[in-house]
C-alpha positions in Angstrom: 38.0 -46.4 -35.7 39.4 -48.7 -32.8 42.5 -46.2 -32.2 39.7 -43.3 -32.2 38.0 -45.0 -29.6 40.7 -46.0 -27.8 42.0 -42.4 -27.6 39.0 -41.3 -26.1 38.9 -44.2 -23.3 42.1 -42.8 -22.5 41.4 -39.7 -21.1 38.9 -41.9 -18.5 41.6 -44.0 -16.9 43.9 -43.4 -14.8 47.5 -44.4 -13.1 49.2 -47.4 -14.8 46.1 -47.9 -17.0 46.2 -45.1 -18.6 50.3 -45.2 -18.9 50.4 -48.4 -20.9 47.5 -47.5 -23.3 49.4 -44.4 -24.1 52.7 -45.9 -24.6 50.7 -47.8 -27.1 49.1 -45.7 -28.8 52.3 -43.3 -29.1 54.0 -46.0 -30.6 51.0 -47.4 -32.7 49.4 -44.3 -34.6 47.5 -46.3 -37.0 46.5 -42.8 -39.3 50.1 -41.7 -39.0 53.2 -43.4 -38.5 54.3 -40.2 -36.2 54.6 -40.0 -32.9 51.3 -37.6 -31.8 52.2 -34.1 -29.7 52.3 -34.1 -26.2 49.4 -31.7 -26.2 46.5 -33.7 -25.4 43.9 -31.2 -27.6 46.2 -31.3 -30.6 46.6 -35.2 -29.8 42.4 -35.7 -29.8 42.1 -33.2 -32.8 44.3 -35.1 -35.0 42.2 -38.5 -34.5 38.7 -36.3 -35.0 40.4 -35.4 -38.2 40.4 -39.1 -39.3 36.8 -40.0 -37.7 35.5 -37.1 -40.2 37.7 -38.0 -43.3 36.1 -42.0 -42.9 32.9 -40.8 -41.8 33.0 -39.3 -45.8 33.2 -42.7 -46.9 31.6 -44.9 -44.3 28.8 -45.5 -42.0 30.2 -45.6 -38.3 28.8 -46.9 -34.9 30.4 -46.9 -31.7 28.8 -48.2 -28.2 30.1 -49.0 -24.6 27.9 -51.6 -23.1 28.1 -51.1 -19.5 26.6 -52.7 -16.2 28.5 -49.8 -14.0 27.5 -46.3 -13.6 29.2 -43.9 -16.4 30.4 -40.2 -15.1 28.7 -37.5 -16.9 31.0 -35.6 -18.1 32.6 -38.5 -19.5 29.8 -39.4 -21.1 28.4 -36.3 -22.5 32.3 -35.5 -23.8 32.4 -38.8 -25.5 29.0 -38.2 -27.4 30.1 -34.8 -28.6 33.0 -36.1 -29.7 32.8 -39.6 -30.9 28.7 -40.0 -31.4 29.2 -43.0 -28.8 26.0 -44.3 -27.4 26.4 -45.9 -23.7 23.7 -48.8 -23.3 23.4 -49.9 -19.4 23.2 -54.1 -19.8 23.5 -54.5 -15.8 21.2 -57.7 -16.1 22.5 -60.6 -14.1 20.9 -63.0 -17.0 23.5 -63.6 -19.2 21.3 -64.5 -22.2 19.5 -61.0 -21.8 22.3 -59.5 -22.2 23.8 -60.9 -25.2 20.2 -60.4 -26.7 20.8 -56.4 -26.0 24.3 -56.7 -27.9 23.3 -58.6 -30.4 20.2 -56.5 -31.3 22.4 -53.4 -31.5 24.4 -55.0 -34.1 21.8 -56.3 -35.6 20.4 -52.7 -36.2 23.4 -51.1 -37.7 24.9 -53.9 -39.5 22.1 -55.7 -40.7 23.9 -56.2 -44.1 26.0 -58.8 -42.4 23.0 -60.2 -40.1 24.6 -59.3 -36.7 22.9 -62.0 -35.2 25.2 -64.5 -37.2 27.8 -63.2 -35.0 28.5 -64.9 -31.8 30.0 -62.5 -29.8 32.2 -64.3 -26.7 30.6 -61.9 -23.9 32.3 -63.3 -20.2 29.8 -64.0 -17.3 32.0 -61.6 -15.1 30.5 -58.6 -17.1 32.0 -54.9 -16.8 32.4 -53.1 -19.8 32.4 -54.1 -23.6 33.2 -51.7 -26.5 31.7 -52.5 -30.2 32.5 -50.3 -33.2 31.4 -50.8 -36.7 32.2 -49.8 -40.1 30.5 -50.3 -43.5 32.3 -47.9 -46.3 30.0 -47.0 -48.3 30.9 -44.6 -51.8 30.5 -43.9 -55.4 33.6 -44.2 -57.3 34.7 -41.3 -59.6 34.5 -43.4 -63.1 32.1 -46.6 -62.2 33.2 -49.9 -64.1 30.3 -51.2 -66.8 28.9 -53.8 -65.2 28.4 -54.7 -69.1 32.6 -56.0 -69.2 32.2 -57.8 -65.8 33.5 -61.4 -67.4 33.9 -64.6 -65.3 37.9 -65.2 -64.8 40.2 -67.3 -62.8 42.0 -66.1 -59.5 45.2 -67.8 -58.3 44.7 -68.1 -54.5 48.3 -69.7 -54.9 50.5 -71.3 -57.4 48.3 -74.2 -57.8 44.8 -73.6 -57.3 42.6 -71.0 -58.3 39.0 -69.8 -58.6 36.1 -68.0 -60.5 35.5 -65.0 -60.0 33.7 -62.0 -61.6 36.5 -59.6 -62.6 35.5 -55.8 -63.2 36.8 -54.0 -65.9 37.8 -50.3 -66.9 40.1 -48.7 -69.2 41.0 -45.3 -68.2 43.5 -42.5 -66.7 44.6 -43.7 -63.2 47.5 -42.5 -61.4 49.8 -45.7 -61.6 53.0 -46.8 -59.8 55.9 -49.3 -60.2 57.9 -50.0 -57.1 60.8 -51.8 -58.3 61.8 -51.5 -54.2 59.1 -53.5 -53.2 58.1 -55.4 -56.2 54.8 -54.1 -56.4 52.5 -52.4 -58.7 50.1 -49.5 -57.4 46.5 -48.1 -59.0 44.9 -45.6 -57.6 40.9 -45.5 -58.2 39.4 -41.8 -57.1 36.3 -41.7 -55.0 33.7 -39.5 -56.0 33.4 -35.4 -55.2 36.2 -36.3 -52.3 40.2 -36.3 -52.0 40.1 -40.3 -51.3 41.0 -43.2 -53.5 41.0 -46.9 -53.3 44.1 -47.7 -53.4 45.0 -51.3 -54.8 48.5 -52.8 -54.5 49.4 -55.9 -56.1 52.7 -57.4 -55.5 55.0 -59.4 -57.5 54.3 -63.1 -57.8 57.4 -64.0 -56.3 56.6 -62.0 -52.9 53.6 -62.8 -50.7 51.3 -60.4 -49.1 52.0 -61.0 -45.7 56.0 -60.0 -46.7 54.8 -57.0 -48.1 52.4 -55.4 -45.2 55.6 -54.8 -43.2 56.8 -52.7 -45.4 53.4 -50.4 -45.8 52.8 -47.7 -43.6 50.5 -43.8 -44.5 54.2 -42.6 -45.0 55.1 -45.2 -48.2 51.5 -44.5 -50.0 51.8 -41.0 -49.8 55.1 -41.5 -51.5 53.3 -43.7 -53.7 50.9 -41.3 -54.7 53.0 -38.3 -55.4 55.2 -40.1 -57.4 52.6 -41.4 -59.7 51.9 -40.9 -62.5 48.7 -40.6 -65.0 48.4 -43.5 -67.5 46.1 -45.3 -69.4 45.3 -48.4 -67.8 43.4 -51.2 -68.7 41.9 -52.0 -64.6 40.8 -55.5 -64.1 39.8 -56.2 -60.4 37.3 -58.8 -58.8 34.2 -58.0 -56.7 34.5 -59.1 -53.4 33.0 -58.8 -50.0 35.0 -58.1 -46.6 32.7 -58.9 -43.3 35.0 -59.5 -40.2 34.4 -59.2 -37.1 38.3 -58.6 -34.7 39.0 -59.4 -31.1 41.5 -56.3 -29.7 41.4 -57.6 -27.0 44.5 -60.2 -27.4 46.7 -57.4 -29.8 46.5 -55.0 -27.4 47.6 -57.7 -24.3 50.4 -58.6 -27.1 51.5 -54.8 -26.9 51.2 -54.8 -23.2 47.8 -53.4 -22.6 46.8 -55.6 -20.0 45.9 -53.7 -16.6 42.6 -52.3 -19.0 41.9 -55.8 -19.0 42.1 -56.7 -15.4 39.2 -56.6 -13.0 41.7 -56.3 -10.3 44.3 -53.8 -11.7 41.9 -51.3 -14.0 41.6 -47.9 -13.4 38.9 -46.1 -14.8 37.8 -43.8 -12.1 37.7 -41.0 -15.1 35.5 -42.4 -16.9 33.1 -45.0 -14.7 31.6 -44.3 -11.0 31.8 -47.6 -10.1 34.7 -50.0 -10.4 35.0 -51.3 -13.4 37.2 -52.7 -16.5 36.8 -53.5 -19.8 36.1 -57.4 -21.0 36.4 -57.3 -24.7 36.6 -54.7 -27.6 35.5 -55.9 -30.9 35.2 -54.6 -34.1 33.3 -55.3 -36.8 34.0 -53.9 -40.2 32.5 -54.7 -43.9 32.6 -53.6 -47.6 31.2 -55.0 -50.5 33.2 -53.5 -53.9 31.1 -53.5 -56.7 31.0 -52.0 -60.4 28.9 -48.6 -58.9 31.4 -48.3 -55.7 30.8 -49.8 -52.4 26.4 -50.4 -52.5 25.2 -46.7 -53.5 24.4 -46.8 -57.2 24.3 -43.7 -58.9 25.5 -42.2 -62.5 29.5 -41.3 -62.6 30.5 -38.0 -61.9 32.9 -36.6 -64.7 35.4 -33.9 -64.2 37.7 -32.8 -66.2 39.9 -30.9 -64.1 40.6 -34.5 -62.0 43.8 -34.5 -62.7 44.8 -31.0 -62.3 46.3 -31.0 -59.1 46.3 -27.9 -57.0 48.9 -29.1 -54.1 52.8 -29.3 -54.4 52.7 -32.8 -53.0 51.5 -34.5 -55.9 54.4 -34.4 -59.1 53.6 -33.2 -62.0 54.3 -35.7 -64.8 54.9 -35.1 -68.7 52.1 -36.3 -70.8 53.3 -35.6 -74.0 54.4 -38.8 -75.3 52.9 -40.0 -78.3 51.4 -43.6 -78.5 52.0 -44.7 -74.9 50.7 -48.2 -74.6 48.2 -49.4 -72.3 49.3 -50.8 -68.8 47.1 -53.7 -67.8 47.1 -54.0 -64.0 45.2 -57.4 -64.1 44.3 -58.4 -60.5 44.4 -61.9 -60.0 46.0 -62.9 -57.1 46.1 -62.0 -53.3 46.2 -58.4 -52.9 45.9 -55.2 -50.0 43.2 -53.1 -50.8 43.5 -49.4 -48.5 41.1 -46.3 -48.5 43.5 -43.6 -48.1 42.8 -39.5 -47.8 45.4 -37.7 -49.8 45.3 -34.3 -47.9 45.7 -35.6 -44.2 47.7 -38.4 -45.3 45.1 -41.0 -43.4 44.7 -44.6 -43.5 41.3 -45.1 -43.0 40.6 -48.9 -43.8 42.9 -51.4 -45.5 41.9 -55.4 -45.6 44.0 -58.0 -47.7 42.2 -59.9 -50.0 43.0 -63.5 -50.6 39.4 -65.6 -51.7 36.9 -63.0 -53.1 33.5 -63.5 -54.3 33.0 -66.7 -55.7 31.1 -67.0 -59.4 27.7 -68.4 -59.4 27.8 -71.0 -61.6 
């Protein structure tokens, strides 16, 4: 969602600002790991595609908080486009204010309680950006909340705790990278060309090792070379609420002049002089046995597995007696919503502590 956003703020700056955010997001295309077309429609179109593919899955809010006037067509373009709401906060009381921001995300992320969050806001105010993001789905095959058992997780070699582990046996597509050491499943979401995909790497590599090697291009390959097994899916519930400062990545990449009251060119987008302060983002899911809080009765199709596109490879199923894989989940691993067709990221988190067992 941020790189959504970002794309759009582009088109309102100007000069040197709007230079070094492009050269960043050229080099940064967090959908795919191409470099987008010089053709600034085809450029926009392909982010749209990915606001719509997570928008399947998710609940999304976008705002600018602003004490500047906003140009109109600026404005109206980035409601048509994005659904971004622009809330004037040109109060010179700081605490009123944060009480506007943090009633916003209050409203639309109430699941988290937004006013938990303390949200840094500078006294110099300009500009502030806040997205959200709580995916929300069914999946295909729902686990039985029935074989949800108390086990251990290893949070490292030496300590571990309880968690409630979910439990399915069933046809998933499956992969073994022996490249990366890792182990793949791939859990459809319901009526749409999305999984969960879960990837669990070998105990003797860490997480953190393996992220550099993951990009839209490897889990596409991932997926089409997968094939459908039998596999005995044990997983823990667990809950993701954080909230991230872009602020300092994008300085690290060299984003900086967006940043600056002095340098910050945003004559495209804002009447008045302005810049941006901070851009957070605040993001949430909660996997459970039904999907991700929608509770409904599982969907079954039996044509699933019958792929209709070239890019997924066909696999022989004749084998007699296969045994069962059991992809056991219990130690740190990188959970990513991915859309098959458009070959989209559209959320990945790593998961290290999940939910903790009541005792």
């Amino acid at each position: 969602m941020s790189y959504l956003t970002l794309a759009l703020i582009n088109v309102g700056l100007e000069g040197e600002t709007k230079y070094q955010l492009s050269e960043y997001m050229n080099y940064n295309f967090s959908f795919r790991t191409r470099k987008p077309s010089s053709d600034d429609m085809s450029y926009y179109k392909l982010y749209l595609v990915g606001l719509e593919s997570l928008r399947t899955v998710s609940v999304v809010h976008s705002s600018v908080f602003h004490s500047g006037r906003i140009q109109i067509k600026f404005m109206e373009m980035a409601k048509e486009l994005l659904e971004i709401e622009f809330i004037r906060t040109n109060s010179s009381i700081f605490t009123e204010r944060m009480y506007i921001i943090l009633q916003w995300l209050h409203d639309r992320m109430h699941i988290l309680g937004g006013h938990a969050y303390f949200v840094p806001v500078e006294e110099e105010y300009s500009t502030l950006i806040i997205n959200t993001c709580y995916i929300h789905y069914n999946w295909e095959r729902m686990f039985n909340s029935e074989k949800t058992t108390i086990q251990e997780f290893w949070i490292n070699d030496k300590n571990s705790i309880p968690v409630p582990m979910m439990n399915i046996t069933d046809v998933f597509r499956y992969y073994d990278d022996a490249r990366t050491l890792t182990e793949i499943v791939f859990l459809p979401f319901e009526g749409q060309d999305i999984y969960a995909v879960i990837v669990l790497p070998n105990r003797l590599i860490t997480v953190e090792y393996l992220l550099s090697y993951i990009d839209s291009i490897s889990i596409h390959r991932w997926l089409r070379y997968s094939t459908v097994k039998e596999v005995n899916v044990m997983i823990p519930k667990f809950k993701i609420f954080n909230m991230i400062d872009l602020k300092q990545p994008l300085n690290h990449f060299n984003v900086t002049r967006l940043f600056s009251q002095k340098y910050a060119d945003m004559s495209k987008m804002m009447i008045d002089p302005g810049y941006l302060n901070s851009y957070f983002q605040f993001a949430s899911i909660d996997i459970q046995e039904s999907g991700a809080h929608v509770m409904g009765e599982p969907r079954v199709d039996s044509n699933e597995f019958q792929d209709t596109e070239e890019q997924i490879i066909d696999n022989d199923s004749s084998e007699a007696h296969v045994p069962i894989i059991n992809f056991h989940v219990n130690r740190p691993f990188i959970f990513y919503v991915f859309e098959r067709s458009n070959e989209l990221i559209l959320f990945f988190t790593v998961v290290t502590t999940p939910e903790i067992a009541e005792k």
